[in-house]
MDAnalysis code that builds the backbone (N, CA, C; Angstrom):
import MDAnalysis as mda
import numpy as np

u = mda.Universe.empty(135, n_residues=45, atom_resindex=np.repeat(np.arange(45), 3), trajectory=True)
u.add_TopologyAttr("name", ["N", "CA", "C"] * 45)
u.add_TopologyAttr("resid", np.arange(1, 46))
u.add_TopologyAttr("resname", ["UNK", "UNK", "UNK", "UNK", "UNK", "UNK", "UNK", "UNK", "UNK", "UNK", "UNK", "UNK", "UNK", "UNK", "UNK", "UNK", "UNK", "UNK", "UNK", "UNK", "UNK", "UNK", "UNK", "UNK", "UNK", "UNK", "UNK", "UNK", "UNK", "UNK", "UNK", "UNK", "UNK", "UNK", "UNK", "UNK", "UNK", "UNK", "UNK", "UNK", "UNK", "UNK", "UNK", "UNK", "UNK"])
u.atoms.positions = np.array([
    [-23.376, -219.709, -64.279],
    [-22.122, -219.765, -65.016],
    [-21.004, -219.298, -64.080],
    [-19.440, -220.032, -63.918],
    [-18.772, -219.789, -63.283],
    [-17.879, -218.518, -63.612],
    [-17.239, -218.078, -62.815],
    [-16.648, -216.291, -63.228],
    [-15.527, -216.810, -64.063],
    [-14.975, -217.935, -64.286],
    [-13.973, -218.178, -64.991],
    [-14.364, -218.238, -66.637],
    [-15.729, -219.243, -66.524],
    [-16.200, -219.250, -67.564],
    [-16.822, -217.637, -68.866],
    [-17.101, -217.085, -67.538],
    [-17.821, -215.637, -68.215],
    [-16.466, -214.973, -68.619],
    [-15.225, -214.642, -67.969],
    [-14.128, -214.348, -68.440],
    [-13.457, -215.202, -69.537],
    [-13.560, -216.261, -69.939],
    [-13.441, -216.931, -71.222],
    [-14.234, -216.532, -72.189],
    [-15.572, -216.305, -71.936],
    [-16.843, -216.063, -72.836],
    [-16.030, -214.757, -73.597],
    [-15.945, -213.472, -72.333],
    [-15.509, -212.250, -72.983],
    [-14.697, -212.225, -73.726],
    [-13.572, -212.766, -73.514],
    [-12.252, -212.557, -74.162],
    [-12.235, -213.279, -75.136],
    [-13.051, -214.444, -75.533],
    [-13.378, -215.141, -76.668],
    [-13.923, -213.888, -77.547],
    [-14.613, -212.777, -77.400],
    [-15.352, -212.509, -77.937],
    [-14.492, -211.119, -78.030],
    [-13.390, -210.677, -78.156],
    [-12.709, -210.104, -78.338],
    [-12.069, -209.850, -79.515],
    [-12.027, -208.964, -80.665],
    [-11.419, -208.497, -81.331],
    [-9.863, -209.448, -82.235],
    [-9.557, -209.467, -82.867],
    [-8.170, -209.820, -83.169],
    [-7.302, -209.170, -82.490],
    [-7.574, -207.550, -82.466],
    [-6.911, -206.690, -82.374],
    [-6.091, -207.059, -80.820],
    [-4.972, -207.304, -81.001],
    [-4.006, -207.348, -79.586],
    [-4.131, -206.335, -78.748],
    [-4.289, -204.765, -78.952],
    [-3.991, -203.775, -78.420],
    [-5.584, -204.002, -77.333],
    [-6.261, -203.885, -78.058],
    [-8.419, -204.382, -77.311],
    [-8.481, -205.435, -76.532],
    [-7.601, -206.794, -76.946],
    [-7.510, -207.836, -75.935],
    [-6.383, -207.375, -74.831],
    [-5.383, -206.663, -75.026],
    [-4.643, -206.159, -73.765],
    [-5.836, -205.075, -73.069],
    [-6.375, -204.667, -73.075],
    [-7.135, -203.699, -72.824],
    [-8.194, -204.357, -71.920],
    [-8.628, -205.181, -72.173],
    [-9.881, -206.082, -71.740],
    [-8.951, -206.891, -70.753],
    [-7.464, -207.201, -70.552],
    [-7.272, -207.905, -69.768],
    [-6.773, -207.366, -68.712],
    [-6.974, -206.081, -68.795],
    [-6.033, -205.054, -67.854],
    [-7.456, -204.584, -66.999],
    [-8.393, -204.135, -67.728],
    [-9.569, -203.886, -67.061],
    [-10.397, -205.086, -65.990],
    [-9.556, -206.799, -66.891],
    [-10.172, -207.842, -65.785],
    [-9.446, -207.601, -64.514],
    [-8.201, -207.011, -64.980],
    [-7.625, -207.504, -63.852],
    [-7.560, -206.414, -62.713],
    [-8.079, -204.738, -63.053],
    [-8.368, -204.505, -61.752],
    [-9.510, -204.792, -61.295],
    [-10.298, -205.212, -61.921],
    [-11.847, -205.675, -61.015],
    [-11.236, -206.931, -59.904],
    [-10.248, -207.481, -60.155],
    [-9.677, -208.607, -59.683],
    [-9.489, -208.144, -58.160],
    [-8.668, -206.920, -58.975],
    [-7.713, -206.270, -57.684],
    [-8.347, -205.391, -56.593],
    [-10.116, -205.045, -56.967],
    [-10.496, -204.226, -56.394],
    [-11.464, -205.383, -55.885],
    [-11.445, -206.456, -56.471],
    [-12.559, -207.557, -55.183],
    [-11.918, -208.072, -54.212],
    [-10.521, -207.983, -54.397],
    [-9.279, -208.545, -53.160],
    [-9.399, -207.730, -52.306],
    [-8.996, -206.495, -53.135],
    [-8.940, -205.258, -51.988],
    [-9.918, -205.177, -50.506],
    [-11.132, -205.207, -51.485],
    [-12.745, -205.353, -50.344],
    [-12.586, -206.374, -49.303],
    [-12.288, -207.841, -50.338],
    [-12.404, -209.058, -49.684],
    [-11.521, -209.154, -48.395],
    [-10.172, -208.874, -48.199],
    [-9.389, -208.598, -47.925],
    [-9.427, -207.327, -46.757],
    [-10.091, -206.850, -47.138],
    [-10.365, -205.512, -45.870],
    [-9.313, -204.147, -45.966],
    [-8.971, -203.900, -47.384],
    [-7.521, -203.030, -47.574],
    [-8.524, -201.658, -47.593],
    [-7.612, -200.877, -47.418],
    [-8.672, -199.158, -48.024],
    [-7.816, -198.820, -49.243],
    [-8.768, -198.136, -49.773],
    [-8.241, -197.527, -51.245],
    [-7.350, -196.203, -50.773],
    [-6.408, -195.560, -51.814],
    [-5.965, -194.321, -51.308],
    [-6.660, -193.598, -51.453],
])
């Protein structure tokens, strides 16, 4: 399954609740930011 797809899966499967889907999209998005980081060759502070 493609990572786009599994991130559709989740967030499909998300709550009504707006505040839980902001929440879930904030958490995708530092995993995002911390596979760039690696990929990328950055150091953390």
């Amino acid at each position: 399954m493609s990572m786009w797809a599994c991130v559709k899966r989740w967030l499909s499967q998300a709550t009504c609740d707006k505040t839980e889907l902001n929440r879930k999209i904030i958490r995708i998005r530092k995993c995002f930011d911390e596979a760039n980081d690696v990929v990328c060759g950055r150091k953390k502070k």
